[in-house]
Structures are given as C-alpha cells and as structure tokens.
C-alpha positions as CSV (number, residue, x, y, z in Angstrom):
1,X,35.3,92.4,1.7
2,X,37.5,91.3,5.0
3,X,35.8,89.4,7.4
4,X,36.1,91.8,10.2
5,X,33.9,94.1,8.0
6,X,31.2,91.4,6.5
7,X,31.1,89.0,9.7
8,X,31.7,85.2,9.9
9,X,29.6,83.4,7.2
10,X,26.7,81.9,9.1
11,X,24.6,78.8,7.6
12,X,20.4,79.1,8.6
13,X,18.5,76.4,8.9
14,X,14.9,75.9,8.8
15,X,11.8,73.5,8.7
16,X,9.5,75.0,6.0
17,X,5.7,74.1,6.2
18,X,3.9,73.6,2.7
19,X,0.0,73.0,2.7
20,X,-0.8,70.2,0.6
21,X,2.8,69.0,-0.6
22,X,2.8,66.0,-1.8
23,X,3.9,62.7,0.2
24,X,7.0,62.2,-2.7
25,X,8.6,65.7,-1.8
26,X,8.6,65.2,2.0
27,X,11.6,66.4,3.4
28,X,13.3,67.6,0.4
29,X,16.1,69.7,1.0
30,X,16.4,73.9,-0.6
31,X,19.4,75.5,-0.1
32,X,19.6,79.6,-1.2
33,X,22.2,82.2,-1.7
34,X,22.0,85.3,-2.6
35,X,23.6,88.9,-3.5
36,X,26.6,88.5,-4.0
37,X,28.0,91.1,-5.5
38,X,31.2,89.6,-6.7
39,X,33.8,92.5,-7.9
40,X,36.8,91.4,-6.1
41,X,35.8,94.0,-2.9
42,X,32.6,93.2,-1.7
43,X,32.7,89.2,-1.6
44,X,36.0,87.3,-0.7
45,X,36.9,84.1,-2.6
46,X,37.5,82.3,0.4
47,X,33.6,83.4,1.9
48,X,32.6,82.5,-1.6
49,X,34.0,78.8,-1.7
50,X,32.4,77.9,2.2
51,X,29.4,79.2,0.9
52,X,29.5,76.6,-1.9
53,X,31.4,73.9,0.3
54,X,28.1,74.4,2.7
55,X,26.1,74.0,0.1
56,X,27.3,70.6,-1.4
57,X,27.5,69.3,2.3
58,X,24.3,69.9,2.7
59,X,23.4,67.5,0.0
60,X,20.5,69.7,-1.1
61,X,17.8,68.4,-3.5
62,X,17.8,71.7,-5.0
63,X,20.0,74.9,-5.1
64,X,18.4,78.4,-5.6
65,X,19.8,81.7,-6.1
66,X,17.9,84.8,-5.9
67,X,20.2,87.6,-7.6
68,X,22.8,90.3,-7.7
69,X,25.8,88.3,-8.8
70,X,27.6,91.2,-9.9
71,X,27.7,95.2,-8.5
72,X,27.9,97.0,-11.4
73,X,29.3,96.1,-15.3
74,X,28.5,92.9,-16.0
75,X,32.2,91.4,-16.4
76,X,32.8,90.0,-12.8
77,X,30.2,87.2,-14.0
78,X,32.7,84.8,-15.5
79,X,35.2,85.1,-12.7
80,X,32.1,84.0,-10.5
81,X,30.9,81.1,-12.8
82,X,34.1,79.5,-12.0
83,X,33.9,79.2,-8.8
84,X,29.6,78.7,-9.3
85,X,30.1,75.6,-11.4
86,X,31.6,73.7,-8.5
87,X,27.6,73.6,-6.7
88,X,26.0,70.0,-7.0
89,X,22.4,69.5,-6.6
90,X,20.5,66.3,-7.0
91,X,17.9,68.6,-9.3
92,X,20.0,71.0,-10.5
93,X,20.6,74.7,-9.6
94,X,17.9,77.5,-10.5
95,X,18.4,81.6,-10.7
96,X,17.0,84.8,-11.1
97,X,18.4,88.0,-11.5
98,X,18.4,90.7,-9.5
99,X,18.6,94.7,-10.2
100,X,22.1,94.8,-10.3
101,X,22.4,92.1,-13.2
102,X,19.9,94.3,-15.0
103,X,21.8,97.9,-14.6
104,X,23.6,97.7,-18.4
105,X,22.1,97.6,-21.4
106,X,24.1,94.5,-22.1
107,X,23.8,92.9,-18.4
108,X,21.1,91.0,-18.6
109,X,22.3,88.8,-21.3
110,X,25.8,88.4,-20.7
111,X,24.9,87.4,-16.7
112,X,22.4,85.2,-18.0
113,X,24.5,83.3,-20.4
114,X,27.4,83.1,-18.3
115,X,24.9,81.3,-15.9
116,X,23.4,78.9,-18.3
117,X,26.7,77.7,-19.8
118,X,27.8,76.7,-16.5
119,X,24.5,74.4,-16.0
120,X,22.4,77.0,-13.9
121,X,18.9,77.8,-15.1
122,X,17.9,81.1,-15.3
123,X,14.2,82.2,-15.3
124,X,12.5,84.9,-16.2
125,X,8.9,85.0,-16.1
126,X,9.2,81.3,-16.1
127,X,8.4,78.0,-14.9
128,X,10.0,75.1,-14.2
129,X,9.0,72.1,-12.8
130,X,12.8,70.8,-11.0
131,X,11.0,69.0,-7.8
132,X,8.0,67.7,-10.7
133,X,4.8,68.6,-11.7
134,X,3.4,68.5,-8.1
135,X,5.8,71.4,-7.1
136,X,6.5,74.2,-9.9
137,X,9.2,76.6,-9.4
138,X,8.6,80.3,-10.6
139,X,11.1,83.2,-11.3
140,X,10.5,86.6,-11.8
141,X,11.5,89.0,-13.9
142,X,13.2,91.7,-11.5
143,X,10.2,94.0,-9.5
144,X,12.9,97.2,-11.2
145,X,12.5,95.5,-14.9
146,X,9.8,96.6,-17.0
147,X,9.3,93.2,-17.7
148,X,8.0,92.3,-14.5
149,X,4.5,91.3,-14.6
150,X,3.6,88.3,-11.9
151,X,0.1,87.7,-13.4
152,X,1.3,86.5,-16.9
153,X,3.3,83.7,-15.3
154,X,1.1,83.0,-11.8
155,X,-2.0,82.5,-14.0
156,X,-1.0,79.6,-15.9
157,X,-1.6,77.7,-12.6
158,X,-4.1,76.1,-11.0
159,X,-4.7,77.9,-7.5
160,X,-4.4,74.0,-5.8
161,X,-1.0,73.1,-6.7
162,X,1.5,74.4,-4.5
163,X,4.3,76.2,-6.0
164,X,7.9,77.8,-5.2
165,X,8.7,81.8,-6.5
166,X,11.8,83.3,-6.8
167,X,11.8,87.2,-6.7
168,X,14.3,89.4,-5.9
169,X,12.9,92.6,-4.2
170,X,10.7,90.9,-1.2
171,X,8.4,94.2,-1.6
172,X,6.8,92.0,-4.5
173,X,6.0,90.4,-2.2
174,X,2.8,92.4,-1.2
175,X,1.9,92.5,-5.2
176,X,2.1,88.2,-5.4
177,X,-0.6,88.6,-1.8
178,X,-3.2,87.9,-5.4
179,X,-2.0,84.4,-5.5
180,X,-1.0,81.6,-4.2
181,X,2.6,81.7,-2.6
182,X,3.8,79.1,-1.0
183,X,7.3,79.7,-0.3
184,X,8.5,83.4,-1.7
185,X,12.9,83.1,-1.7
186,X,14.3,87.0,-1.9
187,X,17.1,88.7,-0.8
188,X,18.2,92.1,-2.9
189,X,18.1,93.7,1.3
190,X,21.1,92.3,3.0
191,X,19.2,91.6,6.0
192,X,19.8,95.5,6.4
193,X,23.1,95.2,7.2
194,X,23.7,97.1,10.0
195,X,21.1,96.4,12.7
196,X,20.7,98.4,15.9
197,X,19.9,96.4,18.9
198,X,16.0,97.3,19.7
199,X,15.8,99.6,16.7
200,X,16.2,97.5,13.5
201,X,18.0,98.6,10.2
202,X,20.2,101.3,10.8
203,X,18.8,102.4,7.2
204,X,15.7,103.2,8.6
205,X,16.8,104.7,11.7
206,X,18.7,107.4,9.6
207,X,15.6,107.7,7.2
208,X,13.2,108.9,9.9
209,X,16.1,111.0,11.4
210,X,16.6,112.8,8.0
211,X,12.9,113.8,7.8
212,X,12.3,115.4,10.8
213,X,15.2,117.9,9.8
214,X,13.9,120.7,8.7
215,X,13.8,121.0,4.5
216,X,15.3,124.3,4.6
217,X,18.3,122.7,6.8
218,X,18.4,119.9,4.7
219,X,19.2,121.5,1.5
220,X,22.5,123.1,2.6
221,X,24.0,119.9,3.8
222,X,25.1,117.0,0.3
223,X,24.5,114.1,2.8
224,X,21.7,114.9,4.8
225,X,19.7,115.5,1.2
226,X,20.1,111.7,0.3
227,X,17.0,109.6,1.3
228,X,18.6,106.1,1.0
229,X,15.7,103.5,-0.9
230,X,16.4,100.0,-0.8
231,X,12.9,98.4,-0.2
232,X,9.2,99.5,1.3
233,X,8.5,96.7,3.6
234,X,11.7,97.0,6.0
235,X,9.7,94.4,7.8
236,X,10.6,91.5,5.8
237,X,14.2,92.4,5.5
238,X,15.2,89.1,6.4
239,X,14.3,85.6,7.7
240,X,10.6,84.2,7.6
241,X,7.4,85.7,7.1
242,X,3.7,84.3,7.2
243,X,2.0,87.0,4.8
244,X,-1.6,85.7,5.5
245,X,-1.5,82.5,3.3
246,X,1.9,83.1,1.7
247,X,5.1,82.6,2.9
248,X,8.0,84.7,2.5
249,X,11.8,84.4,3.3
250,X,14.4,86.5,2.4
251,X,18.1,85.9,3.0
252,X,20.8,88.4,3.9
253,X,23.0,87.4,1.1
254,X,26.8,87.0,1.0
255,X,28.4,90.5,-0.4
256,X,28.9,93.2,1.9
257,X,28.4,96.8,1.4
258,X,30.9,99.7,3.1
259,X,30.8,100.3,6.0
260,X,30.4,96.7,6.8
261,X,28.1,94.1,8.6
262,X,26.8,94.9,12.4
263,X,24.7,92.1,14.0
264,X,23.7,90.9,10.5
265,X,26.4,88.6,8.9
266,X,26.4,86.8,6.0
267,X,23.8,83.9,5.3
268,X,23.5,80.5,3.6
269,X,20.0,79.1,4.3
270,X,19.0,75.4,4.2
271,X,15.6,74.7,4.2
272,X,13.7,70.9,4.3
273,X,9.7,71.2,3.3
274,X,7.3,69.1,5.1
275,X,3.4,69.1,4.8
276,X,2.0,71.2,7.2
C-alpha cells in the first residue's frame, strides 16, 4: 500500500499500570504489532522493515503480535518470515493468529509453522510463562475459530496472579470481563481506518446510514444491501480501555485496506508496565 494511502507509520507509546506486578518486572518493556496483511498490496516492505527497525530500537523485553499476517491464501507467510526473523527480543517474540490466518483449510498450519521455524511462538489456547511465573502470557484461539473457548485456558490460573492475553477480535473482550485481565493486546479493527472528525469510524457512520433507508429501497441498490461487520464494540477500536478491572488495548495494525487510512495511520505500540 503507498504511503499516501496508509499514512506515515506512527510508533505509540504508553505507561501500562498492572495491579500487583511484581518488583522483578518493573518497567519491562512490550512492544506489539499487528494485522498486517502482507500480500505485496496492502503492507509495503519498506513500512514493514521500520516497523521492525522500531521495534529492535526499542530494545523491548518482549515482542507480541496479535494476528492477520496474511489477507487471504496462506502463501504470503514465508515472504513475511523473512523479513519477521530479523525482530530481537530479550524474551523472545510471542503470536496469535488472527481470522484471516484461519480462512483455508490448510492456513492455520502452514502460518503457524512458518512462524515457529523462524523462532516465534505461536499460542493457541496456551500459556506461556516468557516474563516468568509471576506474569503468564495467554493466547487465544481466534473469537471466529470454533476452537475458541477462554475458560479452558483462563481456569488453570489462580485469580491472584496477574497475567497478559493475546486475542485478536477486542469484542472477546466483553466475554474474558469473567476473569481476570490484566492487559488484553488486540487489533483485527485497524483503528477503523477511516475516522471522521467528531463522528468516529466512518464504518459506523455508513452502518447507521444504511438502516434508516428504507428495506424496500435497499434491496434494489447491490451496495446499499451490504451491512459491513468487523466488530460489536466499535468503542474499543483502538488505543486503551479500562473495562472495569481489565484492561484492554487494541492497536491499529500495519496493513491498510482500499480506500486507504484517514486520521488513523499505522501503529507500532511500546508499552513499559509498572505496579499501579
């Protein structure tokens, strides 16, 4: 995607507040990145290296990446590890996959394997403990997988330690309000894309639009029938939410989507925890 369409890549920054971390993980440094939808049109190589030249500057204590590496087929993978292998972490780099990576019957494995030979951990319905026992890291399966099912994994902890989730869809966000959450990392919503000054996503603008037309005028127009579905909770479609106890961030990712970026470029988000 040219810049003029996705925006100048923008780097996010952010103090993160974690009840009861422990004294030993005290400033440690996240970085994230997410969707990007690598198929040679909707992510550019050169966007794609300062995104990972941001990252290693950063010198981050652990690299996550929340999903949709690829658009369609999963081929573009490999093409993308290449460039993926060059992230350095001082406790490695952690995934999960997005419903993108999950649309062929053969996506799932071949993403995840491409992934994993290149040193990136992929999890699904998993924990890991990267940052220690004090600090467990879960990923999801995708919320659009029928193998997503928060409660087999979040139950194998103890409500008092603190832990990391990687998901996706930020609507699961609503379903993980069971448990403790205290830092949720999505993306899967681009930040919305285009946002209109005072309005919000120009998604939802056109939504509510669209349903106030009558039905009957509707039907005998192909584009005004489309009711575009990318999420629920339009309110979290980016940056940082306090969800009662739980905390929930969701970045705008990297790919871009025709007809472009308005007021919502691309992100790379660095993140240092502290005790709040």
């Amino acid at each position: 995607m040219h810049r003029l369409l996705s925006g100048p890549l923008t780097t996010e920054k952010l103090t993160v507040k974690l009840a009861g971390l422990p004294a030993s993980l005290q400033g440690k440094k996240l970085v994230q990145m997410s969707d990007f939808h690598y198929d040679g049109v909707r992510l550019s190589d050169q966007m794609l290296e300062r995104a990972i030249a941001i990252c290693n500057q950063a010198q981050p204590d652990l690299i996550l990446l929340t999903g949709d590496y690829v658009t369609t087929t999963p081929e573009p993978i490999h093409q993308l590890a290449k460039h993926l292998k060059n992230l350095k972490s001082n406790c490695g780099v952690y995934a999960v996959l997005g419903n993108h990576d999950i649309s062929y019957e053969n996506s799932k494995s071949e993403i995840t394997n491409a992934l994993e030979n290149i040193g990136i951990h992929v999890l699904w319905n998993q924990i890991a403990y990267p940052l220690g026992k004090e600090l467990p890291l879960i990923g999801l399966a995708d919320f659009f997988s029928k193998e997503f099912n928060p409660a087999r994994v979040m139950n194998l902890l103890d409500n008092k330690t603190p832990r990391l989730v990687l998901s996706h869809n930020p609507d699961t966000a609503k379903i993980l309000n069971t448990w403790r959450v205290d830092l949720q990392l999505s993306g899967h919503t681009h930040g919305g894309q285009i946002i209109i000054p005072g309005f919000g996503p120009a998604l939802v603008t056109y939504n509510k639009i669209i349903k106030k037309i009558p039905i009957q005028w509707r039907s005998r127009v192909s584009f005004l029938r489309k009711n575009y579905f990318v999420v629920r909770h339009w309110e979290w479609s980016q940056g940082l939410h306090q969800l009662g106890q739980n905390q929930l961030y969701v970045n705008r990712g990297l790919g871009t989507y025709l007809p472009g970026r308005l007021f919502c470029p691309p992100e790379v988000t660095i993140m240092t925890l502290i005790n709040s």
